[in-house]
N, C-alpha and C positions, 0 to 999 in steps of 0.2 A: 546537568551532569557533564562533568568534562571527558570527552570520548577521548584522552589520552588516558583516562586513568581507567577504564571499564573496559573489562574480561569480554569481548565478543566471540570469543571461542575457536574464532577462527580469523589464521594471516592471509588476510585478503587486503589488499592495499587499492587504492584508486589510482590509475597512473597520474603523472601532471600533465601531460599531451592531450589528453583525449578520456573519454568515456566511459573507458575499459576498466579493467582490474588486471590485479600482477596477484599469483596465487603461489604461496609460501610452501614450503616444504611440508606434502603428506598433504596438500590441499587438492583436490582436484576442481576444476570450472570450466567450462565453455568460454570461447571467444565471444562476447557481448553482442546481441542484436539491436539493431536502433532502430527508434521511433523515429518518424521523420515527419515534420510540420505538415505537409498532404496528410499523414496517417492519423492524424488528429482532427483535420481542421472542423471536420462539419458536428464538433460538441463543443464550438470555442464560442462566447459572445462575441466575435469579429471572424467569422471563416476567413476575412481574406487579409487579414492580421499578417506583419511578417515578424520574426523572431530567430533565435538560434535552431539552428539545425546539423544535427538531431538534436531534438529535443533531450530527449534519454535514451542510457546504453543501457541493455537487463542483460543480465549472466544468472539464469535457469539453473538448476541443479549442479549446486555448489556445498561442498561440504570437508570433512575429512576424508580419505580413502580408506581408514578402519571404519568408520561409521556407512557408509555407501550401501551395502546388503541391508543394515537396519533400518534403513532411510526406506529404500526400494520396498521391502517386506511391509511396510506399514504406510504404504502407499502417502510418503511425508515428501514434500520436496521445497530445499531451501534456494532462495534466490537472493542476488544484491543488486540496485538497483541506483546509478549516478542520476541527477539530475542538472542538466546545464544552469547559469544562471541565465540571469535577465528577463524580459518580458515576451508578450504574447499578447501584441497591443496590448491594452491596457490590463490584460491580466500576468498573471505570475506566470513560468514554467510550472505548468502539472500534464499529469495524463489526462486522459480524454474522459472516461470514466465508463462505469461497466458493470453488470452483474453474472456474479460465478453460475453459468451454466451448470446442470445436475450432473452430477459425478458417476461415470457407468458401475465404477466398483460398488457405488452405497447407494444411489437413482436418489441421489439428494444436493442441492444446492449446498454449498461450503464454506466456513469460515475463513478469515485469514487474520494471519496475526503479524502485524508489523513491529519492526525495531528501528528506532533511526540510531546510524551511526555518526552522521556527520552532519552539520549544519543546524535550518529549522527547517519543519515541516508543518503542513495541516493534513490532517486525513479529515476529508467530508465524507459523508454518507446518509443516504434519506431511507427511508423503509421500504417505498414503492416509485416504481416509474411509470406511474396515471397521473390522471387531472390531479388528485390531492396525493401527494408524495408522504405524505403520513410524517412520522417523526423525520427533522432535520438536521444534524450533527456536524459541528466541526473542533477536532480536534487538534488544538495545536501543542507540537512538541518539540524537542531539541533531543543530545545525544542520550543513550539509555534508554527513552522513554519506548514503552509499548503500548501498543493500539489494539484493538480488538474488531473488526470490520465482522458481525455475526450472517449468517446464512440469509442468501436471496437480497440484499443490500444493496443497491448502489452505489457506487463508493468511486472518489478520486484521490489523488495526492499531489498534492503541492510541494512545489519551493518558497519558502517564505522568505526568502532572498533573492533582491536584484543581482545580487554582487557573488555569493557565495555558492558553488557547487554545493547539493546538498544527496546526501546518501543514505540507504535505506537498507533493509533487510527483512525480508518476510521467508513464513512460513504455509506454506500454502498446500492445498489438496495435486496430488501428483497427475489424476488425469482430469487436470484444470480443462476449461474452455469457457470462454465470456462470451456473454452475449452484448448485443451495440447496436441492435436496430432501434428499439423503442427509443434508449436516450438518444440515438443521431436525430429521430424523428423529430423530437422536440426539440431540437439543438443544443441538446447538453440536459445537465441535472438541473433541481430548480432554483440551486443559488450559483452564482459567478463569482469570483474572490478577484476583486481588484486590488493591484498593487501601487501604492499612493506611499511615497517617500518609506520605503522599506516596509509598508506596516501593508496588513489587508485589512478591508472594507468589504462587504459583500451587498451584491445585486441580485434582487429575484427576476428568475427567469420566466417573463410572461406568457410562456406556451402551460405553466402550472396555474392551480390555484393556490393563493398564499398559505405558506404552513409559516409558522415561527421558526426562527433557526437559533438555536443553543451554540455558541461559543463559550469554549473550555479548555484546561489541561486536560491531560493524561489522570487517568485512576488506578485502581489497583483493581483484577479480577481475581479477588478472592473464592470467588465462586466457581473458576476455572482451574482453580490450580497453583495460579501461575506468581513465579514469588518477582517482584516489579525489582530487586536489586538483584539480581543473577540474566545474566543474558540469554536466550532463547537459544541458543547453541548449545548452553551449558544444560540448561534443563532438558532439555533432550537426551545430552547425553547421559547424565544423571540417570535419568528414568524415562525412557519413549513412553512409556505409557501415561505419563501427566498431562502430554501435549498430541495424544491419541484422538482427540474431541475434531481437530484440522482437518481429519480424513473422515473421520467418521461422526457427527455432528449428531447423531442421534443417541448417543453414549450421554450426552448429558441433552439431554431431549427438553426437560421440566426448565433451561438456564435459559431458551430460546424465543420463550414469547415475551419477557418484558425485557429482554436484555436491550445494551443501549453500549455504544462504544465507548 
């Protein structure tokens, strides 16, 4: 999908300097926090890897300013998120990787829902962080596409680009927290995405035991709701109650044991 033509619902722009965003009229956002290559290193297959730094800039709770009380009220909070190009030794720019700590408003682990705006990406994601990591997923996408990362997950995000800044936007539960001991522990999740002339390959990581790992497009979650040609802004705005499941994951409770991203 070409992100000059698709409705993201909101003027948020990436500067060309730097990491950050520039936020349009009626927008509200935070000045961007960055990841920095230390704040990564020990999930990377090379901890002592050198690369760009920062890695990524995230700008938290970012939306309309008529929307803000509705956001807040239903405990939803959107974020956008740069990724530098280039490498990280032999892997791509991604984050480190993590799973959503239980949420004190619902005492439950959380979904997130991603949009990419800009570039390509992969979102990986395994079931469990033990010896067998149960199901292993990687999906790859470009602009428009959305992603579904379901409750207690593991999950990281790629650049599928040496060359290209690549940008994101999720939707996430509002009093987020990750956890990052067990995957530091094992040094990262249990596949590695190598970046081999623009394209990824992936490497199982030998602190697991082998699972298969599923490479794929994006789908459609019919099952959620959610319509895959309207932007995640917009469904929101339309109706908060469609994308109600982010905060509260036990609203559609029966979608959660065989889902798959």
């Amino acid at each position: 999908m070409d992100s000059a033509q698709f409705d993201f619902g909101l003027d948020i722009r990436l500067r060309e300097d730097s990491l950050a965003f520039i936020y349009g009229n009626g927008v509200f956002g935070p000045a961007p926090e960055f990841r920095r290559l230390d704040d990564i290193r020990r999930s990377l297959r090379d901890p002592e890897c050198s690369g760009p730094d920062p890695v990524y800039g995230i700008a938290m709770d970012v939306g309309r300013l008529a929307d803000a009380a509705e956001l807040r009220s239903r405990f939803l909070l959107f974020g956008v998120v740069a990724y530098a190009s280039g490498h990280l030794g032999e892997e791509p720019v991604r984050s480190q990787g993590h799973v959503h700590a239980a949420a004190p408003h619902c005492g439950a682990s959380t979904p997130e829902l991603f949009e990419i705006w800009q570039g390509r990406a992969v979102i990986y994601a395994q079931e469990f962080v033990d010896d067998h990591p149960g199901r292993c997923i990687a999906v790859e996408a470009g602009p428009g596409d959305q992603v579904v990362v379901p409750p207690g997950w593991a999950h990281f995000v790629v650049n599928a680009s040496a060359t290209e800044t690549m940008v994101f936007a999720a939707l996430c539960e509002r009093q987020y927290g990750f956890l990052y001991d067990d995957v530091r522990s094992r040094g990262g999740l249990a596949w590695f995405p190598l970046l081999r002339e623009n394209r990824i390959e992936w490497q199982p990581n030998p602190r697991y035991s082998r699972s298969p790992l599923q490479v794929r497009g994006p789908r459609s979650y019919l099952e959620l709701g959610l319509n895959s040609a309207t932007s995640i802004y917009r469904q929101f705005q339309a109706g908060p109650e469609r994308v109600q499941w982010v905060s509260f994951p036990a609203r559609v409770a029966g979608v959660w044991p065989a889902f798959e991203p």
